[in-house]
C-alpha positions as CSV (number, residue, x, y, z in Angstrom):
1,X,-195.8,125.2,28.8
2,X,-197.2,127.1,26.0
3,X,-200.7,127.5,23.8
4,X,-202.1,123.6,23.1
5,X,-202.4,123.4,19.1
6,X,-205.1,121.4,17.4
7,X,-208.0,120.3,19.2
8,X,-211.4,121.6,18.7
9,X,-210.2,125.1,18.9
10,X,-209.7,127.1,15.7
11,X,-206.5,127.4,13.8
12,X,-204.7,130.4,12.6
13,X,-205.8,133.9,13.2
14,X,-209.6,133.3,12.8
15,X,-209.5,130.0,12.8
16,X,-211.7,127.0,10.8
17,X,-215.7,127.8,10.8
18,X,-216.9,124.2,12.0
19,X,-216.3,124.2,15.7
20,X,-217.1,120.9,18.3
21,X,-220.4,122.0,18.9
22,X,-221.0,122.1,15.1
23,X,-220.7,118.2,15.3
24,X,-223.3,117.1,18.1
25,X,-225.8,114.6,16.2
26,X,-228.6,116.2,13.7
27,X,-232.0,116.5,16.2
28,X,-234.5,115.8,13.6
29,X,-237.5,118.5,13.7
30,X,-237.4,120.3,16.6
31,X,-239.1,123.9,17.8
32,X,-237.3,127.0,17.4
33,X,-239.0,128.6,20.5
34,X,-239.7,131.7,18.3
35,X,-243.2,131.8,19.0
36,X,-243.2,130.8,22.3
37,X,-245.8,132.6,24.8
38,X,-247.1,134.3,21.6
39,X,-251.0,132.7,22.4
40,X,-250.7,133.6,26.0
41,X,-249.5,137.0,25.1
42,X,-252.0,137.4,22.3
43,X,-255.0,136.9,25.9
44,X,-253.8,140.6,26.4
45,X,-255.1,142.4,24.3
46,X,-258.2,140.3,24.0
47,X,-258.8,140.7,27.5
48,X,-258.4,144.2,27.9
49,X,-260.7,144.8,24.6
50,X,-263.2,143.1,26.4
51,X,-263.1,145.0,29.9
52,X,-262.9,147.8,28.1
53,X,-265.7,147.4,25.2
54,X,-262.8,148.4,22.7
55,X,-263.2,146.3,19.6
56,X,-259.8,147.1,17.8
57,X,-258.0,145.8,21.1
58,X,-260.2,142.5,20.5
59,X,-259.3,142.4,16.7
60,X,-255.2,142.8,17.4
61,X,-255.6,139.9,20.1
62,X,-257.0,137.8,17.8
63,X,-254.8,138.4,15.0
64,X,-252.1,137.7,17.5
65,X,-254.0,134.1,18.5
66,X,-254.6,133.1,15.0
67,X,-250.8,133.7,14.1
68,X,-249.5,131.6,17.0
69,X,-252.1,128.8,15.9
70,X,-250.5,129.0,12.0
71,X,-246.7,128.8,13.4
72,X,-248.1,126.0,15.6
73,X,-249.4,124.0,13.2
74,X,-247.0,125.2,10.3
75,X,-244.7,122.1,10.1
76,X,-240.9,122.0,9.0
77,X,-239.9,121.2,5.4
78,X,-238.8,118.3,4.1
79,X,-235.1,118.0,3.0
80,X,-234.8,116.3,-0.4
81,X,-231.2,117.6,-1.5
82,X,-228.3,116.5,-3.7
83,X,-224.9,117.7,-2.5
84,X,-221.6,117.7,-4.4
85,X,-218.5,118.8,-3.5
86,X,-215.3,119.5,-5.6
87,X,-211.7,120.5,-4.7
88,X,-209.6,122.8,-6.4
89,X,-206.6,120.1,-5.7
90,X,-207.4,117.0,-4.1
91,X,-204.0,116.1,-3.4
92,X,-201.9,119.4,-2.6
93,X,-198.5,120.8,-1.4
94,X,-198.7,122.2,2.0
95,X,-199.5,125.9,2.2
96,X,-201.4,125.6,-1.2
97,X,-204.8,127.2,-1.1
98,X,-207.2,125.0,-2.4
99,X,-210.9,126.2,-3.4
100,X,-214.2,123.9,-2.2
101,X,-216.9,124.4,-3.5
102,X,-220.1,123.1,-2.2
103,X,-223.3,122.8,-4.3
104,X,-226.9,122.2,-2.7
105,X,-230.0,121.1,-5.4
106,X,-233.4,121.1,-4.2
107,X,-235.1,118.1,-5.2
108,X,-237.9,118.1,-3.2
109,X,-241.5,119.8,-5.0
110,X,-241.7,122.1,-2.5
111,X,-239.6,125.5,-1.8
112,X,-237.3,125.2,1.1
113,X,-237.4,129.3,2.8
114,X,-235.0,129.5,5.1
115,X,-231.8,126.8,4.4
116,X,-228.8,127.3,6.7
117,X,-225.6,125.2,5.3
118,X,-222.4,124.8,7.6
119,X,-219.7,122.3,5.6
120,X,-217.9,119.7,7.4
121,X,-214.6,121.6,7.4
122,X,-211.9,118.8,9.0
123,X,-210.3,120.0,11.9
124,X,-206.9,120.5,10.6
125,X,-207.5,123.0,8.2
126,X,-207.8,126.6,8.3
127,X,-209.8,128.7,6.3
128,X,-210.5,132.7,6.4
129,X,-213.5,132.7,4.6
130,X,-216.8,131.4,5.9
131,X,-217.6,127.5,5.3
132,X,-221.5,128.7,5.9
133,X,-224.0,129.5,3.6
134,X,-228.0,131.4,4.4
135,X,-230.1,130.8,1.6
136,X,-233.9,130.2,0.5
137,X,-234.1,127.3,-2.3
138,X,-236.9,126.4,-4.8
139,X,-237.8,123.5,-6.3
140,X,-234.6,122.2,-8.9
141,X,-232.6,125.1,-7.9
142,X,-228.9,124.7,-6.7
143,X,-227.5,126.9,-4.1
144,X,-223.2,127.2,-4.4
145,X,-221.2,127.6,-1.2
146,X,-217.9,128.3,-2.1
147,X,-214.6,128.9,0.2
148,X,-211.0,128.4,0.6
149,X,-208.5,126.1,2.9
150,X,-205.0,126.4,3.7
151,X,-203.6,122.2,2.5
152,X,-201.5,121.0,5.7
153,X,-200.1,117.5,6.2
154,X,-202.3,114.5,6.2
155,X,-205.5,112.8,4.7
156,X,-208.6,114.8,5.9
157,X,-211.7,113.3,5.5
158,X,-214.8,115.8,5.3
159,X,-217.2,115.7,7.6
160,X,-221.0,115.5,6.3
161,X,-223.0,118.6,5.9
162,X,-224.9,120.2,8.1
163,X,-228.3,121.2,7.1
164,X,-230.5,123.1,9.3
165,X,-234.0,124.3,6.9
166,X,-236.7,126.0,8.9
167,X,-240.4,126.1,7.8
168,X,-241.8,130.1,6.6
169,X,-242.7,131.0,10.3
170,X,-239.7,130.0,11.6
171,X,-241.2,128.0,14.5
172,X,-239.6,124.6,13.5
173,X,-236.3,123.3,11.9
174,X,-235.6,120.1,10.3
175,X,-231.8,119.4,11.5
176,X,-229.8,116.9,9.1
177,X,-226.5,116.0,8.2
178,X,-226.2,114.7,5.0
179,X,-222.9,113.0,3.4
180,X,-221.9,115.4,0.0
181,X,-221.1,113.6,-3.3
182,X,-217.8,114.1,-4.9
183,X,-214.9,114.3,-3.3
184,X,-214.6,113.4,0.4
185,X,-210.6,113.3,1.3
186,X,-207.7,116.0,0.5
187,X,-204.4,113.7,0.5
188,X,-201.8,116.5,1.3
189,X,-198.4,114.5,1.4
190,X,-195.4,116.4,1.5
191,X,-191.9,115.2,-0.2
192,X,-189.1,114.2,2.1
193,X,-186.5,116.8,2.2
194,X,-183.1,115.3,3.2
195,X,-181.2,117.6,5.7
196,X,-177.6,117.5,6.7
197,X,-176.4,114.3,7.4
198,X,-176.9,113.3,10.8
199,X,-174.1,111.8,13.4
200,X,-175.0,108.4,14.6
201,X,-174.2,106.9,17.5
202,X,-171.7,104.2,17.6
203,X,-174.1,101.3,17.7
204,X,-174.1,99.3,14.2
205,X,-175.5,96.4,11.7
206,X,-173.1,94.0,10.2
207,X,-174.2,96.1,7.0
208,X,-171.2,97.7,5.9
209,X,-171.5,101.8,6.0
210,X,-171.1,104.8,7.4
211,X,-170.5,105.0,10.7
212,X,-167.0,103.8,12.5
213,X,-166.5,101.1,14.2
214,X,-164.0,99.8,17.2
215,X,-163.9,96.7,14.8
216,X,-160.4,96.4,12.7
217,X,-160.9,95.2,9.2
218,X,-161.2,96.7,5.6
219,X,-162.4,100.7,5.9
220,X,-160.2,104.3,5.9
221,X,-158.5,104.7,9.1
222,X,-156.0,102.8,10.4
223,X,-157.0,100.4,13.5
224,X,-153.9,98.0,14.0
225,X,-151.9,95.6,12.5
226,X,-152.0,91.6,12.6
227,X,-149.7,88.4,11.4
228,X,-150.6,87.8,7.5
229,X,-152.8,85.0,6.8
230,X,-152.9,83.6,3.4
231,X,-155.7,85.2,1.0
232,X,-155.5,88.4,2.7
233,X,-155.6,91.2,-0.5
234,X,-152.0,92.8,-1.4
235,X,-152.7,96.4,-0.8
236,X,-153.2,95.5,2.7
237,X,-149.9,94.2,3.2
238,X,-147.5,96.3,5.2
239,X,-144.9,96.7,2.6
240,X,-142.6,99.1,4.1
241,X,-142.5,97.0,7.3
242,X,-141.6,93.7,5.1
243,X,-138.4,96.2,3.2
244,X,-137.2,96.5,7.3
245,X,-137.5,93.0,8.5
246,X,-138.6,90.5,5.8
247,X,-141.4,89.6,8.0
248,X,-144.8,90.3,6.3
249,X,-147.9,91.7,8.2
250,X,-151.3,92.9,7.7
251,X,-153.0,96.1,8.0
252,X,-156.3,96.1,9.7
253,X,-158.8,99.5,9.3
254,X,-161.6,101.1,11.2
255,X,-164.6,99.3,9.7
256,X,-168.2,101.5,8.7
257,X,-171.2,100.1,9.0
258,X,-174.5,101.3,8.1
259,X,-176.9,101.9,11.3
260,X,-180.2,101.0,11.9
261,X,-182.0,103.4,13.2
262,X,-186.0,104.1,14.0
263,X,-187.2,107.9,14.2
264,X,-189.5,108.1,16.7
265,X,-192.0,110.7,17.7
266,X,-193.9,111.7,20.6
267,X,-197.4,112.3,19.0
268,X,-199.0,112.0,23.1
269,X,-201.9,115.0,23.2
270,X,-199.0,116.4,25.5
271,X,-196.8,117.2,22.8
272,X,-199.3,119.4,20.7
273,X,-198.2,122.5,22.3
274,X,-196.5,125.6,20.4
275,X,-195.4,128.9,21.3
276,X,-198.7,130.8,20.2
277,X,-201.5,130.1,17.9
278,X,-199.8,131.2,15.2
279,X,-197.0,128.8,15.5
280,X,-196.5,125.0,14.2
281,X,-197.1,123.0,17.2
282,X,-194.3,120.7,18.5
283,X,-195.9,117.4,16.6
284,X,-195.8,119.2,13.3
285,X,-192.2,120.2,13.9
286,X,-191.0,116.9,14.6
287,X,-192.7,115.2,12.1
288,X,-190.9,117.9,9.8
289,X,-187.9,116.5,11.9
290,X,-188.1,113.1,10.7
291,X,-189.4,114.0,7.2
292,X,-185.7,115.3,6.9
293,X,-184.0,112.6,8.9
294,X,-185.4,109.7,7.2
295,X,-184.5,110.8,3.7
296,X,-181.1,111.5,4.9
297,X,-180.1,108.7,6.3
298,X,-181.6,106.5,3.7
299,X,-179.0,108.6,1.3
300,X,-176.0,107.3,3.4
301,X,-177.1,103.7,3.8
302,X,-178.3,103.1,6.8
303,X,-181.4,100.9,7.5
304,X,-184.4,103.5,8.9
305,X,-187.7,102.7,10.1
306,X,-190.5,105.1,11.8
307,X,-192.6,105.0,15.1
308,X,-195.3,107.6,16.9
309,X,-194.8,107.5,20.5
310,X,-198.8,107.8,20.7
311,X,-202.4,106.0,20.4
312,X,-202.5,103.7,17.3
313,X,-200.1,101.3,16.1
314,X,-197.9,103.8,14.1
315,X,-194.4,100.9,12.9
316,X,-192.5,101.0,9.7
317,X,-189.8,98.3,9.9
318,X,-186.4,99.4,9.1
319,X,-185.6,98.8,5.6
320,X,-183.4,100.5,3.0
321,X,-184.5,101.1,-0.9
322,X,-187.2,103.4,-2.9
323,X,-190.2,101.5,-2.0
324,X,-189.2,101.5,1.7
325,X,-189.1,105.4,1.3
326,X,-192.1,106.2,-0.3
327,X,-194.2,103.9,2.5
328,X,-191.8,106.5,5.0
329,X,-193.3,109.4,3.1
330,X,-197.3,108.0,3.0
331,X,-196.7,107.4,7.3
332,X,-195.1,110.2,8.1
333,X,-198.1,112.4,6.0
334,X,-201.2,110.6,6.3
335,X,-200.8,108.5,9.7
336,X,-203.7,108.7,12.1
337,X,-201.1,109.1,14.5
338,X,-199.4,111.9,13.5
339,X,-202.3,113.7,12.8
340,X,-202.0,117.5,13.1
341,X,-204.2,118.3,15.7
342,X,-204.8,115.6,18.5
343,X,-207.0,112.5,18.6
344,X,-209.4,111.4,21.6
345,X,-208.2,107.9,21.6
346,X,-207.1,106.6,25.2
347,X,-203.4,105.9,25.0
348,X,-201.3,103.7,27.9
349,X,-198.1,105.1,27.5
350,X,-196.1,101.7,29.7
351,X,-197.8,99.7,27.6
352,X,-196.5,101.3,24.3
353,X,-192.9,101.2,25.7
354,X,-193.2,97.3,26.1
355,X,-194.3,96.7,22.7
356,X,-191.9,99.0,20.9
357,X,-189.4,97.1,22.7
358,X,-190.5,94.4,20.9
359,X,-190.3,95.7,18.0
360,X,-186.9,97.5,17.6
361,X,-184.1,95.4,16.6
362,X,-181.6,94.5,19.0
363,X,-178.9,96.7,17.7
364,X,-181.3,99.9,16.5
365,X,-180.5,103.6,17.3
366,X,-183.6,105.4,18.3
367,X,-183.9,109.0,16.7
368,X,-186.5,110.5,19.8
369,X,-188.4,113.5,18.4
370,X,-190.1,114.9,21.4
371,X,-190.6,118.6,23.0
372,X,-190.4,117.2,26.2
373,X,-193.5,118.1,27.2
374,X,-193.4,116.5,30.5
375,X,-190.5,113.6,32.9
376,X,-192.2,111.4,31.1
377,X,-190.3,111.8,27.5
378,X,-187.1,112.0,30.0
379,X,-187.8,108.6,31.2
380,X,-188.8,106.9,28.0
381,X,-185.5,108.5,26.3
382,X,-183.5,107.1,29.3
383,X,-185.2,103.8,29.6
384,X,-184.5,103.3,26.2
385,X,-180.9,103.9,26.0
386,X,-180.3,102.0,29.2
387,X,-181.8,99.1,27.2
388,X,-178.8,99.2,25.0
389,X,-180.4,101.7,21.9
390,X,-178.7,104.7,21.8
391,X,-180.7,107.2,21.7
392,X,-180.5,111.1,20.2
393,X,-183.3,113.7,20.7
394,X,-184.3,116.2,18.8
395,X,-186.5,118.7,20.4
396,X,-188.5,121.6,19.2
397,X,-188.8,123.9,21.5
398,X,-192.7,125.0,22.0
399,X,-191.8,127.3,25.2
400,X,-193.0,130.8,25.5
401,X,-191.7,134.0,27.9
402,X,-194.4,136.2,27.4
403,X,-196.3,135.2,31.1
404,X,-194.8,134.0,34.2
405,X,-196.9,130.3,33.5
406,X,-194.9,130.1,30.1
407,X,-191.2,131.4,31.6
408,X,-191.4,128.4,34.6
409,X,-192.6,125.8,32.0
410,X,-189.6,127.4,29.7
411,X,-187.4,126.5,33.1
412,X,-188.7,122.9,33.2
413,X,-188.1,122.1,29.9
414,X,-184.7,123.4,30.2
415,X,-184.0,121.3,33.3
416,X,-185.6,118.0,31.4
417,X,-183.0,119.1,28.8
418,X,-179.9,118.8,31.3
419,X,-181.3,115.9,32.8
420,X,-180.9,113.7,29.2
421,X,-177.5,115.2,28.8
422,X,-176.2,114.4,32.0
423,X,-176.9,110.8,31.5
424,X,-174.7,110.8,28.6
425,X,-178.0,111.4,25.8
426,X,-177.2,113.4,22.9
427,X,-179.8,116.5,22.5
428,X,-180.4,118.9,20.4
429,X,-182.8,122.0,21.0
430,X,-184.7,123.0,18.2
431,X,-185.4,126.8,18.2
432,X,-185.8,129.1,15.7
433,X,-183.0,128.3,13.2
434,X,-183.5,125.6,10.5
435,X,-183.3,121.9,11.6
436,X,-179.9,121.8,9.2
437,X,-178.3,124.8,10.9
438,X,-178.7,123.3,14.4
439,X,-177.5,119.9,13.0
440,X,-174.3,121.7,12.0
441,X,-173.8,122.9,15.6
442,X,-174.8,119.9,17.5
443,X,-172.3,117.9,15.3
444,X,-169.4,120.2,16.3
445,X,-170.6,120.3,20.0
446,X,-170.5,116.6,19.8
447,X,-167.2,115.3,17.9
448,X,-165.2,117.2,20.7
């Protein structure tokens, strides 16, 4: 369909420094291979020096012998080192820049020559300088590794360092990874941003609200009218019909009442895809999505709770109120779940549908944030609604039309898309325009 964000490829233009193979487990002391085939080489000359009665010959050989038997025997250093490292802004806005800085004292007695640092840069953040320091380190001296990261959604927990520290020949390395001092996690949790306010479904609480009902009582627009019972308040009487006829009556209205809804989002490794590397992937988007939506409807009443349609249990409850938001906010940014680029944990996507059965209410709307990466979104979406929760997706488009790959993917989406709508699904495809602007048109598309 289009490039696969996240993983353990880089991202942005050049990308984070620490790539998968940067993580295999430390190997201890291990030979380089420098010297290898030095002592055998060094025969040559010794040889030939012989044959050829030629004493300098004899002395380069040996030379050659007795420096192969030093880096032989020359064993790798010892790593006694304190690491510390500090943010700029532990917990910042997305888009911030926040400085690390990374700071390596020898404490061992003896001088470490050749010390190769790599930080353990999480995967989610990009940085465009290097997260890598080459440096030699005396006793009590501190080395300083300093670099920038672009803050995106989500805790990220630092990796430990890397530390590879060679001997003076160079013919062994003492590989390490050692777990830095100071601070470990950047907490990067952005505010909910209410958008335009989103048209619900017709399927309701007994909460009163917002959204109309085909149930006459007290509301705005006029539903019927009904004999008068005693009790019923006066400025529902039907006056003008009692100056006709004498007979009174009362006036029933359209009742509102609030919705519950759950946002929902496809957080499958499926979804992370986006148009080029450059690009949000689809995840991000629709986590920016519901980041909007929840806030919004939260502001006209209506009883929201949140799901990932991924590994991990990822449930809020719907609930109204302040507290209820800010738990919405800590989800939506620091879930596991919603990670921004994909986890390796083995997901079973029947058997999440079963259990979020289970846990929507009976008579919750279900907000569907998905690319539709694959018929499997379309079924789940139309599963869901045929169990009675109706259900509105919002889709961000990840498709490309740059190869002939990306163009048919671009033509299955787009038939996934016609497939919801023709079984009565409301959708609305995400592009390029803010999520408010295309709220704007969806709602006039669908109050016709």
């Amino acid at each position: 369909m289009s490039d696969r964000a996240g993983g353990n490829g880089s991202r942005g233009t050049n990308g984070r420094n620490v790539t998968a193979a940067d993580r295999v487990r430390p190997k201890g002391v291990v030979p380089t291979g420098r010297w290898a085939g030095m002592a055998a080489l060094a025969l040559v000359p010794v040889g030939l020096g012989v044959l050829l009665r030629h004493p300098p010959r004899v002395l380069v050989g040996a030379l050659g012998g007795a420096y192969a038997a030093y880096a032989r025997g020359d064993a790798a250093p010892d790593l006694d080192v304190t690491l510390e490292r500090e943010l700029s802004d532990p917990t910042p806005d997305p888009g911030d820049d926040v400085t690390v800085t990374l700071r390596v004292r020898n404490d061992g007695g003896g001088t470490l020559p050749d010390l190769r640092i790599v930080d353990g840069v999480p995967p989610a953040l990009a940085t465009e300088s290097s997260a890598r320091l080459g440096t030699a380190l005396r006793p009590g001296r501190t080395a300083t590794l300093r670099y920038d990261v672009t803050a995106v959604r989500g805790a990220h927990e630092f990796d430990p360092v890397h530390l590879l520290a060679r001997n003076p020949s160079g013919s062994r390395e003492r590989d390490a990874r050692i777990e830095a001092g100071g601070t470990t996690t950047m907490r990067c949790t952005p505010e909910l941003e209410a958008s335009s306010s989103l048209p619900l479904r017709g399927l309701t609480t007994v909460y009163s609200g917002r959204v109309p009902t085909d149930v006459g009582g007290a509301g705005l627009e006029f539903h019927s009218t009904r004999e008068y019972r005693h009790g019923d308040p006066a400025n529902r009487v039907n006056w003008a019909r009692y100056a006709r006829t004498g007979e009174l009556s009362t006036l029933e209205f359209r009742e509102e009442r609030a919705a519950t809804v759950v946002v929902c989002i496809d957080a499958r490794e499926e979804a992370y895809l986006a148009p080029d590397p450059e690009s949000a992937n689809a995840v991000e988007r629709s986590v920016e999505a519901a980041s909007q939506a929840v806030p919004a409807l939260l502001d006209s009443g209506d009883r929201v709770g949140v799901a990932a349609f991924g590994p991990g249990d990822c449930w809020l409850a719907p609930g109204v109120g302040d507290e209820h938001a800010a738990r919405a906010r800590d989800l939506l940014a620091t879930h596991p779940a919603l990670a921004p680029t994909p986890g390796d944990e083995r997901f079973l996507p029947t058997t999440w549908v079963r259990r979020f059965r289970r846990w929507l209410p009976a008579d919750a709307q279900v907000l569907f944030c998905t690319p539709l990466p694959d018929d499997y979104a379309v079924t789940v979406a139309r599963r869901l609604d045929a169990y009675g929760h109706a259900v509105t997706v919002i889709s961000p488009d990840p498709t490309a039309d740059d190869t002939p790959g990306r163009r048919l993917a671009r033509v299955e989406r787009a038939n996934r898309l016609s497939r919801l709508r023709a079984a009565g699904i409301r959708v609305l495809d995400w592009g390029d325009e803010s999520l408010a602007t295309e709220l704007e048109r969806a709602s006039a598309r669908w109050s016709r």
